[in-house]
VEXDREN-914709 format. One record per residue (C-alpha): residue in one letter; chain; y, x, z. Coordinates in Angstrom, 3 decimals. Example, Ala and Ser with C-alpha at 12.3 -4.5 7.8 and 13.67 -1.06 7.14 Angstrom:
BEGIN
+------+-------+----------+----------+----------+
| resn | chain |        Y |        X |        Z |
+------+-------+----------+----------+----------+
|    A |     A |   -4.500 |   12.300 |    7.800 |
|    S |     A |   -1.060 |   13.670 |    7.140 |
+------+-------+----------+----------+----------+
This chain:
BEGIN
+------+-------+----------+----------+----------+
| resn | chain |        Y |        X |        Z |
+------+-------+----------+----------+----------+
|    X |     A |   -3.463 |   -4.974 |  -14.421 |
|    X |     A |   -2.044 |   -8.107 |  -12.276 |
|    X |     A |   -0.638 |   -5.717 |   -9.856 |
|    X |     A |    1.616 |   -4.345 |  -12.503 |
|    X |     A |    1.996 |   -8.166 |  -14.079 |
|    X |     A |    3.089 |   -8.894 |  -10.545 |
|    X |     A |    5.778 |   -6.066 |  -10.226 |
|    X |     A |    7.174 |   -7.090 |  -13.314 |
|    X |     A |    7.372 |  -10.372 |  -12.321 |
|    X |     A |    9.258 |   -8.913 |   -8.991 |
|    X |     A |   11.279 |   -6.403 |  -11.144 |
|    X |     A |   10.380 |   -3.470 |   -9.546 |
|    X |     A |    9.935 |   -0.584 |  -11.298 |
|    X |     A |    5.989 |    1.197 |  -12.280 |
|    X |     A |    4.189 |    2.410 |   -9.339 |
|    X |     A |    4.685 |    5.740 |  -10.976 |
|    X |     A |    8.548 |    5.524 |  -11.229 |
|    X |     A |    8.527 |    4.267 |   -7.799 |
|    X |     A |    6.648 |    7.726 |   -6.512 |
|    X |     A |    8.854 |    9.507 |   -8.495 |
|    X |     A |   11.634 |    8.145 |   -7.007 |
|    X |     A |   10.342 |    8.558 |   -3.199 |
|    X |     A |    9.177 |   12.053 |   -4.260 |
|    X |     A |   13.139 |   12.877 |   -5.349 |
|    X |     A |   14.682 |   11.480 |   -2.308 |
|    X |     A |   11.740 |   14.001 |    0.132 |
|    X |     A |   12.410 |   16.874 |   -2.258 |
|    X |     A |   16.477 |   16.420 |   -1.507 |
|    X |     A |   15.972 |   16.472 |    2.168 |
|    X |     A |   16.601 |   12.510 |    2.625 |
|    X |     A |   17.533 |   10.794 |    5.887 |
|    X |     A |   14.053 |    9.494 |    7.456 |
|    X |     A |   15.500 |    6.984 |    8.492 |
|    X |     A |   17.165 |    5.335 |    5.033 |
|    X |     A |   13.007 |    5.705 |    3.678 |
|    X |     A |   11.807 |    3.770 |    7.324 |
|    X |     A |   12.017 |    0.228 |    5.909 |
|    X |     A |   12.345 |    1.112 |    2.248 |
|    X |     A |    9.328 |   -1.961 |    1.542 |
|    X |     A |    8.701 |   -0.768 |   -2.314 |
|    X |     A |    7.650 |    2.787 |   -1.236 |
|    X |     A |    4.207 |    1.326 |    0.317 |
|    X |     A |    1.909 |    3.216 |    2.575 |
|    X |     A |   -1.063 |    3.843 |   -0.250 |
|    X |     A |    2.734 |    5.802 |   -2.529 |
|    X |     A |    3.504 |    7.989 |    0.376 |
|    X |     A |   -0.060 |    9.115 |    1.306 |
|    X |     A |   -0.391 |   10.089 |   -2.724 |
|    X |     A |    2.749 |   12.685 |   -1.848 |
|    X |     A |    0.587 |   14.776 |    0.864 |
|    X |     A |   -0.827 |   16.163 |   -2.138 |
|    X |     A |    2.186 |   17.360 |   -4.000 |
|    X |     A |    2.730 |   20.785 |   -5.202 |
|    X |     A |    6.152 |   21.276 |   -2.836 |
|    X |     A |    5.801 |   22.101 |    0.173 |
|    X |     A |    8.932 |   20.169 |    1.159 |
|    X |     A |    8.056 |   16.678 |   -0.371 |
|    X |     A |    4.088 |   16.832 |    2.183 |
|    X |     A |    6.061 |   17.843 |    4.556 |
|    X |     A |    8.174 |   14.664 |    4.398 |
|    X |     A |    5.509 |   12.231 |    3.439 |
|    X |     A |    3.648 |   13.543 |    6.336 |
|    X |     A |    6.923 |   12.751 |    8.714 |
|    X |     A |    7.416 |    9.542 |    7.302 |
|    X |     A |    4.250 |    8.185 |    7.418 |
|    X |     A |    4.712 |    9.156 |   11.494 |
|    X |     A |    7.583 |    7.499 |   11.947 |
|    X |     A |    6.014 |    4.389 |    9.599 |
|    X |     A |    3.232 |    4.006 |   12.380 |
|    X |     A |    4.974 |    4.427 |   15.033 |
|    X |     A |    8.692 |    2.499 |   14.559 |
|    X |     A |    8.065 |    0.445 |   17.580 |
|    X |     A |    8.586 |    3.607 |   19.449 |
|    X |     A |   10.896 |    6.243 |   20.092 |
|    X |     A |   10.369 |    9.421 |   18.586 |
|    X |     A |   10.642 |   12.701 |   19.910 |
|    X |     A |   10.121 |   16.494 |   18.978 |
|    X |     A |    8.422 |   15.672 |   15.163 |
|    X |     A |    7.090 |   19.067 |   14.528 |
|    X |     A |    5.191 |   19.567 |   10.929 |
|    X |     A |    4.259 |   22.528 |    9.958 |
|    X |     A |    2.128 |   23.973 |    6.816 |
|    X |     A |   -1.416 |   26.233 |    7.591 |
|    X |     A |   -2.763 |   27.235 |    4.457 |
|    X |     A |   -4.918 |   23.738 |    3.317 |
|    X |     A |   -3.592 |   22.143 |    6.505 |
|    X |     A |   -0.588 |   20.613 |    7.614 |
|    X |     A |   -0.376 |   20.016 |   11.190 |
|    X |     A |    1.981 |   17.180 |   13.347 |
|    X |     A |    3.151 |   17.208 |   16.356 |
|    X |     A |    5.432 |   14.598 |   17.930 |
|    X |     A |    6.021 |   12.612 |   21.228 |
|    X |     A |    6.856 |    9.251 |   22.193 |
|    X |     A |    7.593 |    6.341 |   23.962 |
|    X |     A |    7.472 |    2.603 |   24.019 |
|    X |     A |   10.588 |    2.338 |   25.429 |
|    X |     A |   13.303 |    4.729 |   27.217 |
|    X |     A |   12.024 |    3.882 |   30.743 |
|    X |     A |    8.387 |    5.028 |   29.993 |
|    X |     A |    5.942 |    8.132 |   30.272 |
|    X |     A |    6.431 |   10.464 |   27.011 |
|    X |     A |    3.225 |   10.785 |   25.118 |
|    X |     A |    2.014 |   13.626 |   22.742 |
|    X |     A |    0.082 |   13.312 |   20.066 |
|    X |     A |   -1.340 |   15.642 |   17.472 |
|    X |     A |   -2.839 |   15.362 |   13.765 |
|    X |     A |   -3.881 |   17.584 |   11.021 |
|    X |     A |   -3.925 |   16.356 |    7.598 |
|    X |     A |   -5.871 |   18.508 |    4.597 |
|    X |     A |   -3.919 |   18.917 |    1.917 |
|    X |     A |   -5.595 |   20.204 |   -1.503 |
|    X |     A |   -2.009 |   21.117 |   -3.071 |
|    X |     A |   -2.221 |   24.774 |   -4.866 |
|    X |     A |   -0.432 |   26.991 |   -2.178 |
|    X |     A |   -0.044 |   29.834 |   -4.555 |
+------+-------+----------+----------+----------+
């Protein structure tokens, strides 16, 4: 309840109209990069989106929350792709432009219907 007093107080919108705002701009194919440093759409709204019925919108709360922990890094090669209950990430990077690229792999469960 003082979360919500707070955000009033702040005059952002609902938590909920605030996911269903991030959830438009992944379902329209948004720049990344606009969402980066977007500071309303918090890491806890984004993770809620893996679970979301279109395949588009986990697919770009999965990419965004890779470039969230990683933006003091350059990015390379983001690869997401869906396997049934699964999504899987690939990407590489580096600290800076004169380092060693590095890969990295995840796999996130996702419990969305797939049907």
């Amino acid at each position: 309840l003082s979360a919500k007093r707070m955000l009033r107080a702040m005059r952002l919108p609902e938590p909920e109209v605030m996911i269903q705002e991030l959830r438009d701009q992944l379902a329209r194919d948004t720049d990344m990069k606009e969402l980066l440093f977007e500071g309303k759409y918090t890491t806890r709204f984004i993770k809620l989106l893996l679970q979301d019925e279109d395949p588009k919108v986990r697919q770009g709360a999965l990419d965004l929350l890779v470039r969230r922990n990683y933006t003091t890094f350059e990015l390379k090669n983001i690869d997401i792709v869906q396997k049934d209950v699964c999504m899987l990430a690939r990407w590489s990077h580096t600290l800076s432009p004169t380092m060693a690229a590095s890969e990295h792999h995840v796999a996130m469960e996702t419990f969305a219907d797939m049907g």
